[in-house]
C-alpha positions as CSV (number, residue, x, y, z in Angstrom):
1,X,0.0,0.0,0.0
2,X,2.7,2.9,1.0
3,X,4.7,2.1,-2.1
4,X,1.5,2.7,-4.0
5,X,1.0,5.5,-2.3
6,X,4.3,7.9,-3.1
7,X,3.9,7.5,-7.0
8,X,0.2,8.7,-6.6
9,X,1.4,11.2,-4.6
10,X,3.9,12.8,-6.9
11,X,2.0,12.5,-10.0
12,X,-0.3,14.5,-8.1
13,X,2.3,16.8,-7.4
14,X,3.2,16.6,-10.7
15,X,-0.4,17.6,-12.1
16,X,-0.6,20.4,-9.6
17,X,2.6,22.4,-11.0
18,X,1.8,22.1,-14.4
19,X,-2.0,23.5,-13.7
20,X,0.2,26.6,-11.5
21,X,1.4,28.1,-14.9
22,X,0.0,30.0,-17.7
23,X,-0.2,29.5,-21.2
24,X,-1.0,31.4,-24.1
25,X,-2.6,29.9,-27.8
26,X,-4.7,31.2,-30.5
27,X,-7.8,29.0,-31.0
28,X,-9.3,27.6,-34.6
29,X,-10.5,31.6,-35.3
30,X,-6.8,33.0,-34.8
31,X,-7.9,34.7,-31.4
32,X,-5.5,34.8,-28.7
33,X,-6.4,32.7,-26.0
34,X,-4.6,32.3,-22.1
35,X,-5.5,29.9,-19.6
36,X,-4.1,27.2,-17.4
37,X,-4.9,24.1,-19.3
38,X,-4.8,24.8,-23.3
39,X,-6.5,22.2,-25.3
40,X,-4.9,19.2,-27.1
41,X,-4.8,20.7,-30.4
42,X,-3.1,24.0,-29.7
43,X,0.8,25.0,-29.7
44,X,1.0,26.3,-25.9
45,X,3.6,29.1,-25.2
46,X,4.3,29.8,-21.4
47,X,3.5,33.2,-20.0
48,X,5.7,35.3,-17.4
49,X,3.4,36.4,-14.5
50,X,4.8,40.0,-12.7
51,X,5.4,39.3,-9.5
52,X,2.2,40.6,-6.9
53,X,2.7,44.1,-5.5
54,X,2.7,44.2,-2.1
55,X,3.3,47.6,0.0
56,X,5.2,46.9,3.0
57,X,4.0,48.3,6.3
58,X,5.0,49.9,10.0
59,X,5.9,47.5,12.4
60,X,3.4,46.5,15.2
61,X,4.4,47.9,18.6
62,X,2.6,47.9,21.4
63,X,0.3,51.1,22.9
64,X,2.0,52.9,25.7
65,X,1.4,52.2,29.1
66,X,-1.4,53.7,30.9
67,X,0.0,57.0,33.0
68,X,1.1,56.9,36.0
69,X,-0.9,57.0,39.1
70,X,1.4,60.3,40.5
71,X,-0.1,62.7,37.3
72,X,-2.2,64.8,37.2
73,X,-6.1,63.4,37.2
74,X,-6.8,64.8,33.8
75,X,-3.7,63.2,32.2
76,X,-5.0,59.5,34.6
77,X,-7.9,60.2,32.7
78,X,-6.3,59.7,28.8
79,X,-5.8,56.1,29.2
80,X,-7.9,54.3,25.7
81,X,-8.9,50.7,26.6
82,X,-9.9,50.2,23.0
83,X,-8.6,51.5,19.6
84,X,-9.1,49.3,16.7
85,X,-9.5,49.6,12.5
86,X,-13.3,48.4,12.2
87,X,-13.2,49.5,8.0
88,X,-12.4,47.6,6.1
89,X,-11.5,44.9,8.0
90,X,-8.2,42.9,7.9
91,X,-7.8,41.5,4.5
92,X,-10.5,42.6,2.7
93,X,-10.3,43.1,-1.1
94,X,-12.0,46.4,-2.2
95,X,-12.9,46.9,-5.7
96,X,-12.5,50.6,-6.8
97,X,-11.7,52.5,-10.2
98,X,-10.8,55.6,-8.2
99,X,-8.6,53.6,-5.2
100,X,-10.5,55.4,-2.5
101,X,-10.7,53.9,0.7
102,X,-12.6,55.5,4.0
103,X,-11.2,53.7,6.8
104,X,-13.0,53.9,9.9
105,X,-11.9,53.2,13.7
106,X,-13.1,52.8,16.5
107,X,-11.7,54.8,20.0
108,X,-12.7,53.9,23.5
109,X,-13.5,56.0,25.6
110,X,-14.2,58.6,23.2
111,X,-10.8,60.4,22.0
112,X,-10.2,63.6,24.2
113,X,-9.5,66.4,22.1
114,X,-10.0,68.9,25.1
115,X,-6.7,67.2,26.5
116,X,-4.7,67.6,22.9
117,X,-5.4,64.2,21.8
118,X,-5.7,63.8,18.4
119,X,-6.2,60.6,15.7
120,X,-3.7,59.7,13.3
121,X,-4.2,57.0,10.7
122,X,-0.7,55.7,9.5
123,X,-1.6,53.9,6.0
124,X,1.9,52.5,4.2
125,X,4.0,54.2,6.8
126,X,2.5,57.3,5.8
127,X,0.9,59.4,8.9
128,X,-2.4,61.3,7.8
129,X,-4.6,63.3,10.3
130,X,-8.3,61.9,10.8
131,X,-11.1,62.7,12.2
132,X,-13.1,61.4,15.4
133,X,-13.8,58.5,12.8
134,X,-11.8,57.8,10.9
135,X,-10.4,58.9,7.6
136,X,-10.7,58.8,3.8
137,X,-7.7,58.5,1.4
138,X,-6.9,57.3,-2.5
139,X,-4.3,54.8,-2.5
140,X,-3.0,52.6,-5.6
141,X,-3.9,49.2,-6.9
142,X,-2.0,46.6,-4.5
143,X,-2.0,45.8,-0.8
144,X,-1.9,48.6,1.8
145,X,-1.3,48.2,5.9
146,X,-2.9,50.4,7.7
147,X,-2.9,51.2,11.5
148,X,-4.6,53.9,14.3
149,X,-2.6,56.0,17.0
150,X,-3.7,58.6,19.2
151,X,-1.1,61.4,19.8
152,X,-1.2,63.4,23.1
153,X,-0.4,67.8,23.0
154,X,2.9,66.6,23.0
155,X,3.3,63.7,20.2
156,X,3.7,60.6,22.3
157,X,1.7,57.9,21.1
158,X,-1.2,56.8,23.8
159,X,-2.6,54.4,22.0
160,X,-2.2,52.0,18.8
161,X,-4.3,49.7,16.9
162,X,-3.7,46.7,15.5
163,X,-2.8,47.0,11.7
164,X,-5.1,46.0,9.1
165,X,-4.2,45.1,5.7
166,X,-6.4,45.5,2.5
167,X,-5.6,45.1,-1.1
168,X,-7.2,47.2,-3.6
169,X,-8.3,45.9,-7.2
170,X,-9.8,47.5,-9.9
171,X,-13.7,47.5,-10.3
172,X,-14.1,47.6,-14.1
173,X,-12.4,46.9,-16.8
174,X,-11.7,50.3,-17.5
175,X,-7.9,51.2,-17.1
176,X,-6.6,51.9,-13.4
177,X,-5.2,55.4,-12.7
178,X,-1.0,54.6,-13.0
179,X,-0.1,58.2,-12.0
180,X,-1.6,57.1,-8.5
181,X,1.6,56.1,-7.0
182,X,1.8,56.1,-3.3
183,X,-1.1,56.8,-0.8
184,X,-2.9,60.5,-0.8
185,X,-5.0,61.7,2.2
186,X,-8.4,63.0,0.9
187,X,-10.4,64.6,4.1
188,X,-10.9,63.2,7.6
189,X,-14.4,61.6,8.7
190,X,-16.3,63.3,11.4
């Protein structure tokens, strides 16, 4: 039985390379033709894939500790139990001809802008101002890391989220803006 076995199991492996690549062939009318499996009849010529674009990211770190108990009460009070992306969520494909993207998060408590807090959203290692919400920005085909801090008066980071990944792909078949290059901040979201 096992030395049945390994022979199945390679021509298996065998089968499963040859469907990975991609071939190109012009059918009986002349028209070009690409697929995975081309049929008997046709001359087959292999087709170079581009490798996938993928936009590195920031490095998770963690949030920074709670203050201490010896400040001041209004400073106690600036601790964020909960910051988190909640749109779009981690590893979601979005289908856009324009690459827009709002990306909403979520702070709790409520973020404390009477204290100097404010919300950043850092989206490719790119830091963009949001609003109490969130944030909308235009961003190219590819995939894109994005990630929540709130800043106190002073620029330390209080609190970060988790990052969230999402890969944008165009909706149509009409022709993707190229010019697009890195990501653009379009307007916070109150």
């Amino acid at each position: 039985m096992k030395t049945m076995l390994l022979p199945l199991l390679l021509a298996g492996l065998l089968i499963a390379d040859a469907q990975a690549a991609v071939y190109k062939w012009q059918d009986e009318s002349g028209a070009t033709r690409y697929g995975d499996n081309p049929p008997a009849d046709a001359v087959p010529e292999p087709v170079e894939l581009p490798e996938i674009s993928i936009m590195p990211g920031t490095p998770a770190t963690k949030a920074a500790p709670a203050a201490d108990e010896g400040e001041s009460g209004a400073a106690a009070g600036a601790a964020y139990s909960g910051l988190a992306i909640t749109s779009p969520p981690d590893g979601q494909t979005i289908r856009t001809d324009t690459g827009r993207v709002e990306i909403a998060v979520r702070v709790a408590p409520p973020l404390q802008s009477t204290l100097g807090h404010r919300l950043f959203v850092v989206v490719d290692g790119q830091r963009f101002a949001a609003g109490e919400n969130g944030l909308a920005v235009k961003a190219a085909r590819g995939t894109h890391r994005a990630q929540a801090e709130v800043v106190d008066a002073e620029g330390r980071i209080l609190a970060r989220s988790a990052p969230a990944s999402f890969t944008i792909r165009p909706d149509s078949l009409q022709p993707f803006p190229r010019e697009l290059r890195q990501v653009e901040g379009v307007r916070p979201v109150k």
